[in-house]
Structure formats: C-alpha cells, structure tokens
DSSP file (Angstrom, degrees, kcal/mol; ACC not computed):
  #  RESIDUE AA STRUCTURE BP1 BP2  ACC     N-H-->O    O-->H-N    N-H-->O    O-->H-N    TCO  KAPPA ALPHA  PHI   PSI    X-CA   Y-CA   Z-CA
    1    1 A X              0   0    0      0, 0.0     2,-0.3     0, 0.0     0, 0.0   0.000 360.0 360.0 360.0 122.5   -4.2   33.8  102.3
    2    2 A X        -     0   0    0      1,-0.0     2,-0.8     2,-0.0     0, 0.0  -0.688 360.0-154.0 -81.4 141.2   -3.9   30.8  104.4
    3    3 A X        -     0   0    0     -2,-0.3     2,-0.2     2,-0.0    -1,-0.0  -0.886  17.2-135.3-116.6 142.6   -4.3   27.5  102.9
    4    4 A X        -     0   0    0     -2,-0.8     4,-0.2     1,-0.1     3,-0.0  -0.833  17.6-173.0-101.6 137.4   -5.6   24.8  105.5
    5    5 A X  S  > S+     0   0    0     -2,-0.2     4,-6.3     2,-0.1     5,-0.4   0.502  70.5  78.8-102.7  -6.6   -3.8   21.8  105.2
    6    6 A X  H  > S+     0   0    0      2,-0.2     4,-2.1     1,-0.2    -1,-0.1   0.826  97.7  46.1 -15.7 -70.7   -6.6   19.8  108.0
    7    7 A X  H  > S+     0   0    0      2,-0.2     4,-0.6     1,-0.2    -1,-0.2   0.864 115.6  44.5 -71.2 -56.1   -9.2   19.4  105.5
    8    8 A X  H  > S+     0   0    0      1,-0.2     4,-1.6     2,-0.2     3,-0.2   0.867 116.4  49.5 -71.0 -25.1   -6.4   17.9  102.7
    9    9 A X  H  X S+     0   0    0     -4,-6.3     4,-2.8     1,-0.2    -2,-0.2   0.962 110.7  47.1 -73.5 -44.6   -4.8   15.7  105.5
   10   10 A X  H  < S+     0   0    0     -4,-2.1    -1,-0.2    -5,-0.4    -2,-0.2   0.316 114.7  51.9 -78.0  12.6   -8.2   14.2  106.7
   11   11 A X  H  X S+     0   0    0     -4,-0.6     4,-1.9    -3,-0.2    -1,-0.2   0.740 110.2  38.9 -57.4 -76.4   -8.9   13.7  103.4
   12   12 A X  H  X S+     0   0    0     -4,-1.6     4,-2.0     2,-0.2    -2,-0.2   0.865 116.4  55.3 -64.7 -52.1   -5.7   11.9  102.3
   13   13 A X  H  X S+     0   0    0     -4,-2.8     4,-1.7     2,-0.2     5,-0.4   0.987 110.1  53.4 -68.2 -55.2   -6.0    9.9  106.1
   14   14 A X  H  > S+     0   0    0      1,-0.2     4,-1.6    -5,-0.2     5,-0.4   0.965 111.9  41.0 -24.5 -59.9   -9.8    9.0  104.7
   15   15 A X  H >X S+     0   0    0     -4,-1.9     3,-2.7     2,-0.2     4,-1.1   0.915 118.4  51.5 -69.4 -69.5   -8.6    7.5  101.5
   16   16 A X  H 3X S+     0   0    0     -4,-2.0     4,-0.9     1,-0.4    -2,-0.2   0.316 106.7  41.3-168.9 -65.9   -6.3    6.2  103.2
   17   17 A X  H 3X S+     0   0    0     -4,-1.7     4,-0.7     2,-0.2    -1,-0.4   0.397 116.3  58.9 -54.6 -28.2   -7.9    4.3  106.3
   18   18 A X  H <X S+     0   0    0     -3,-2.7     4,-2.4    -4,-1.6     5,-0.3   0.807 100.1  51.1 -86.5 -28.2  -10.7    3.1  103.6
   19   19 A X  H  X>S+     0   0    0     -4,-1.1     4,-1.1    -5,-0.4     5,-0.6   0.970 109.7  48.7 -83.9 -70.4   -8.3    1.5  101.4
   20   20 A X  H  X5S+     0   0    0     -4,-0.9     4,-1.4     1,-0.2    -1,-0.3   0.915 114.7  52.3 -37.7 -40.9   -6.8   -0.5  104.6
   21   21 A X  H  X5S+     0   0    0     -4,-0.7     4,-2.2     2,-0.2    -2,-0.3   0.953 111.9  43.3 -45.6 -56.1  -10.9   -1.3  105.3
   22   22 A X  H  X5S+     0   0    0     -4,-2.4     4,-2.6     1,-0.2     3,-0.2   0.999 114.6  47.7-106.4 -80.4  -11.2   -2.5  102.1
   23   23 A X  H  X5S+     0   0    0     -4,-1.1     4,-1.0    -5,-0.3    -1,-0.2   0.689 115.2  47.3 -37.1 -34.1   -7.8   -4.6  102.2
   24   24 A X  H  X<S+     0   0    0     -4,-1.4     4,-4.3    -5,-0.6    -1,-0.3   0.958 108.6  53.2 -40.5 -70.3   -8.7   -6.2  105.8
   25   25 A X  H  X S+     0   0    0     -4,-2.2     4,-1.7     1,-0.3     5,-0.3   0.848 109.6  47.2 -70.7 -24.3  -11.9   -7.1  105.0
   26   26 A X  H  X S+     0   0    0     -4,-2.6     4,-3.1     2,-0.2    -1,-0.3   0.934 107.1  52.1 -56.7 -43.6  -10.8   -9.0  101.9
   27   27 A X  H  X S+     0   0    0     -4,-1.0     4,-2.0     1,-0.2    -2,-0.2   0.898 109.9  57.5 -80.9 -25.2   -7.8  -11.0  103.6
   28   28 A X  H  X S+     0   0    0     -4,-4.3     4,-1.1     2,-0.2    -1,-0.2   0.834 114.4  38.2 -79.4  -8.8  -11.1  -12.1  106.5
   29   29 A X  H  X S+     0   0    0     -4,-1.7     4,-3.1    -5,-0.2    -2,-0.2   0.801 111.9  54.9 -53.4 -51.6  -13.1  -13.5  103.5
   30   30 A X  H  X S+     0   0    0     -4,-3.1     4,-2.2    -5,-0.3    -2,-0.2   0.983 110.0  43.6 -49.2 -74.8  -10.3  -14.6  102.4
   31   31 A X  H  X S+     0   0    0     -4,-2.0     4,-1.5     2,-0.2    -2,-0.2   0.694 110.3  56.5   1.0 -77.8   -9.6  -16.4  105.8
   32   32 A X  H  < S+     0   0    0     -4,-1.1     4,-0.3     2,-0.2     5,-0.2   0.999  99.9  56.1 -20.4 -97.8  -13.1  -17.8  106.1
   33   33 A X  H >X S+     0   0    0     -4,-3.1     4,-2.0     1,-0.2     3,-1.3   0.713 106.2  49.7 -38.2 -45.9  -13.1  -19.6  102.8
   34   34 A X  H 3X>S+     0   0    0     -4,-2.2     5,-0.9     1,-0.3     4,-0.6   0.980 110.8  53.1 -66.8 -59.5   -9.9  -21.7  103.6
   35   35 A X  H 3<5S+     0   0    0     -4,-1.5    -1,-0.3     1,-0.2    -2,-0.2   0.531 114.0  46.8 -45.0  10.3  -11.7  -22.7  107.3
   36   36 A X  H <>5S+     0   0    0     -3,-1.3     4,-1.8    -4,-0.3    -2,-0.2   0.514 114.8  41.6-101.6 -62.3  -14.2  -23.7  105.3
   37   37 A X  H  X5S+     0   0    0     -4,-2.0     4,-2.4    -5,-0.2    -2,-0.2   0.963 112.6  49.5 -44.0 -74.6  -12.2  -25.4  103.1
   38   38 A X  H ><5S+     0   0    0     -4,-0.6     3,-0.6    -5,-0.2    -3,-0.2   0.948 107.9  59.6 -26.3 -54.4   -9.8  -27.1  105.6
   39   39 A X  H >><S+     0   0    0     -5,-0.9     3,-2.2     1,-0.3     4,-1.8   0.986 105.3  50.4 -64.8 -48.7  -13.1  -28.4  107.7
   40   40 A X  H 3< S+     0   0    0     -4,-1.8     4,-0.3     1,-0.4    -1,-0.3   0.916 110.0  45.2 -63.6 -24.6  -14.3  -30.3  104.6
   41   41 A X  T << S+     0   0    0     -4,-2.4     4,-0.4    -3,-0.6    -1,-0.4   0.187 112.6  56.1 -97.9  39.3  -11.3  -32.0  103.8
   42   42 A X  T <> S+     0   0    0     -3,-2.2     4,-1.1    -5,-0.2     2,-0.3   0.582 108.6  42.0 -55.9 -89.6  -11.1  -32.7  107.3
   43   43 A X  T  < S+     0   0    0     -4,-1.8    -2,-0.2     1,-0.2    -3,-0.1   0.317 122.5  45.6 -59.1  13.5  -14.4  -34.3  107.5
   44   44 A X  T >4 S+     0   0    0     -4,-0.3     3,-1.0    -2,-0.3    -1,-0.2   0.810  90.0  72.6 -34.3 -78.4  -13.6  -36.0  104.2
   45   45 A X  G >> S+     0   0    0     -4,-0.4     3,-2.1     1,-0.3     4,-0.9   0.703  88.3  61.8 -41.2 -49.7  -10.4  -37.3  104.5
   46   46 A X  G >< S+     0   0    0     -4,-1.1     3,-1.4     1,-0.2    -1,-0.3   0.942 114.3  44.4 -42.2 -52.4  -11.4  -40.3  107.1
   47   47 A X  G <4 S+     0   0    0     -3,-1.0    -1,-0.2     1,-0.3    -2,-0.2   0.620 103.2  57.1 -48.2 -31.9  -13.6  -41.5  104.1
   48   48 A X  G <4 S+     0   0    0     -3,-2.1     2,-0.4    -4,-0.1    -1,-0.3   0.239 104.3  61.2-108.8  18.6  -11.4  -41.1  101.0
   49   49 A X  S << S-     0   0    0     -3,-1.4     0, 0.0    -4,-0.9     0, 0.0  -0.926  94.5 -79.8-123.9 156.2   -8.5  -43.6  102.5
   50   50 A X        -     0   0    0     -2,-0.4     2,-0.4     4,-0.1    -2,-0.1  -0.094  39.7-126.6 -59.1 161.1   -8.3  -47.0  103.6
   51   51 A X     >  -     0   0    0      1,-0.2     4,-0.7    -4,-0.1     3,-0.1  -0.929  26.0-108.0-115.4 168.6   -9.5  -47.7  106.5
   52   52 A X  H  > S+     0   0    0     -2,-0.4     4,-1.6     1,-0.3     3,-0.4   0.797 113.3  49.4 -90.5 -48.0   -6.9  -49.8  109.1
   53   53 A X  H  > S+     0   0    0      1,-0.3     4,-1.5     2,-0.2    -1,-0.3   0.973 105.9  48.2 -65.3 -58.0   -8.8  -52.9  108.8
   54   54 A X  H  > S+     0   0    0      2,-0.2     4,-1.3     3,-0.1    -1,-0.3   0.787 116.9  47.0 -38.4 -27.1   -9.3  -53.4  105.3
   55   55 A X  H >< S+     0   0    0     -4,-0.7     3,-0.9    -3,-0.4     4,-0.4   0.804 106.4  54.4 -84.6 -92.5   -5.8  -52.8  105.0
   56   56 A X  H 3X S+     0   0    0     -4,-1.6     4,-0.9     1,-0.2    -2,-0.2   0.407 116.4  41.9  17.2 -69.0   -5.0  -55.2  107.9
   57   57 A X  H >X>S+     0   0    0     -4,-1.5     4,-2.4     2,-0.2     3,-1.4   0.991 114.7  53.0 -68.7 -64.9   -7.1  -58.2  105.7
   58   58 A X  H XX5S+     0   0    0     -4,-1.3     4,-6.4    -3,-0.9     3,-1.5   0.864 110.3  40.8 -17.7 -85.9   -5.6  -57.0  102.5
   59   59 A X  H 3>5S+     0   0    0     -4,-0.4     4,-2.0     1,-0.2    -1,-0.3   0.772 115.6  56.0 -43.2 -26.5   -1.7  -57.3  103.7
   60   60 A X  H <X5S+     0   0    0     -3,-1.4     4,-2.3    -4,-0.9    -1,-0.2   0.858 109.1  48.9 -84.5 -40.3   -2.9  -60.8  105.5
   61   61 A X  H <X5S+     0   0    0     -4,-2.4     4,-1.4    -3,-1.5     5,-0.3   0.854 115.4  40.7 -67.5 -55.9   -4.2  -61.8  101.8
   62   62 A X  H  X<S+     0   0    0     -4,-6.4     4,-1.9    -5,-0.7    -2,-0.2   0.915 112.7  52.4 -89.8  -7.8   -0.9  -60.9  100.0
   63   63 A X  H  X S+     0   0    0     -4,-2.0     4,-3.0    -5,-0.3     5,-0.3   0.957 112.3  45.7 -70.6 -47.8    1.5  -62.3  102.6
   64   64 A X  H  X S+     0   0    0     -4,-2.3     4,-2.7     1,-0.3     5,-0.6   0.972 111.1  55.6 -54.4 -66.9   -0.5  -65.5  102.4
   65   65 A X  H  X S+     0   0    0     -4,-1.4     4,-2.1     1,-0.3    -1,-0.3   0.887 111.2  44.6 -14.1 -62.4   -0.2  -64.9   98.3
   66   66 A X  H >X S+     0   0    0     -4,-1.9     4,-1.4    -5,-0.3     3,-1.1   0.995 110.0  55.2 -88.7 -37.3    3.6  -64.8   98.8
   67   67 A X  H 3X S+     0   0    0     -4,-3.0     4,-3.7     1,-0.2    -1,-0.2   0.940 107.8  48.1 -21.7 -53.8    3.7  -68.0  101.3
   68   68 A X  H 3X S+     0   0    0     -4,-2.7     4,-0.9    -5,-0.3    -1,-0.2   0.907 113.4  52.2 -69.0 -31.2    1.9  -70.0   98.7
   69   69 A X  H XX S+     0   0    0     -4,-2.1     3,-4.2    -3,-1.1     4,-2.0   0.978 111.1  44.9 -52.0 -73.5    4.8  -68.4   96.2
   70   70 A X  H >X S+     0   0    0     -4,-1.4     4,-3.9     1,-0.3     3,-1.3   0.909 114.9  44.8 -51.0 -61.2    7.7  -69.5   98.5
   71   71 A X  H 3X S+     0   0    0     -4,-3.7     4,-0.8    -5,-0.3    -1,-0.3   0.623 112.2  51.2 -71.5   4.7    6.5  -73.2   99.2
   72   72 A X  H << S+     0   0    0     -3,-4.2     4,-0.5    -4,-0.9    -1,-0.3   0.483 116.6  44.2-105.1 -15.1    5.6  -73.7   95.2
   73   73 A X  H XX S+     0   0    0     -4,-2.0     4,-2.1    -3,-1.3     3,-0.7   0.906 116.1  48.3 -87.2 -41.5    9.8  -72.2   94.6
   74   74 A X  H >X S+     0   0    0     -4,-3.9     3,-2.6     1,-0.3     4,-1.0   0.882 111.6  51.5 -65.8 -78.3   11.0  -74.7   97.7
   75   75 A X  H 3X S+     0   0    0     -4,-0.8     4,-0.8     1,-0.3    -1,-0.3   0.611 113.7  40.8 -33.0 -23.8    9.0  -77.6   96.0
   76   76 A X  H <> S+     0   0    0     -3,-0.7     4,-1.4    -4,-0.5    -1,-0.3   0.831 112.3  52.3-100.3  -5.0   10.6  -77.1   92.8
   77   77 A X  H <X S+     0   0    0     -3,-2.6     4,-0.6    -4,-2.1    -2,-0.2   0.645 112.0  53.4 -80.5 -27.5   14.2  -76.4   94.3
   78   78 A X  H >X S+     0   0    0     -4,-1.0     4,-2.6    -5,-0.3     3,-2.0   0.990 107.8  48.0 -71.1 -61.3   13.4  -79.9   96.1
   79   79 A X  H 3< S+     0   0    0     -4,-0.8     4,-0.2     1,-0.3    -2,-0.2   0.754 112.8  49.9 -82.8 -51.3   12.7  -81.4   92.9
   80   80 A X  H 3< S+     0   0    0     -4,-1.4    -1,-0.3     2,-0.3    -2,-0.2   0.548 112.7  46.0 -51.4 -26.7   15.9  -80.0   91.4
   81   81 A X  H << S+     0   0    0     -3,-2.0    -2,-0.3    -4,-0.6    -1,-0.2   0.782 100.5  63.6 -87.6 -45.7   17.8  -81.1   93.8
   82   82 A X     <        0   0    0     -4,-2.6    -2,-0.3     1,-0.3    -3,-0.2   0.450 360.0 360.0 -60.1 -17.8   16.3  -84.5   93.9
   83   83 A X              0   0    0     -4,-0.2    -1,-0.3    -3,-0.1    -2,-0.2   0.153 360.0 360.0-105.6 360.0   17.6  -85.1   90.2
C-alpha cells in the first residue's frame, strides 16, 4: 500500500499559505490605520501650536516687560548711589 504524501503536503502548504494571507492582510490594515493616523496629525499639528507671529508679538511684549524691569533696578541703583 502506497501512502500519497501530495495530498498531505498540499494540504499542510494550504494551511500554510492561508495563515501568511491572513498575517499580510492584517499588517496592511494595520499600515493603513497609521497613514490615516499620521495624515491627521499632520493636518492638525499647524493648528495646535503657536503660530510664528503671535509668538514674534509675545517675545516683543516680554522683552519690553524686562526693559521696564531693568530701567526701574538702574533708577533705584541711581538712587542708592546718590545717598
């Protein structure tokens, strides 16, 4: 009695080849959703930061802030000095 091993090999290669289908098609879903993801915080991102001018007026607002500091410490260092 012969036993054919054809049938048990294309079998085995079946299972075998599906399981690799199955495992593919997962990691290109997979794939997908982060491009999907990525593009939205892409098209976010400009939106959820400052944007260069507001920062620009800001920094222009607290350097003036520490000017008005500096010339209220030299005026009292004058004053200190002056006695």
């Amino acid at each position: 009695m012969e036993v054919q091993l054809q049938p048990l090999i294309n079998l085995i290669a079946g299972v075998v080849l599906a399981g690799l289908g199955w495992f593919a098609r997962q990691l290109w879903e997979a794939v997908k959703a982060l491009e999907k993801d990525v593009h939205a915080i892409e098209v976010a991102l400009p939106t959820n930061y400052v944007s260069k001018d507001d920062y620009n007026v800001t920094m222009k607002r607290i350097e003036e802030m520490f000017q008005r500091i500096t010339d209220k410490l030299d005026d009292k260092m004058d004053k200190v000095d002056a006695d």
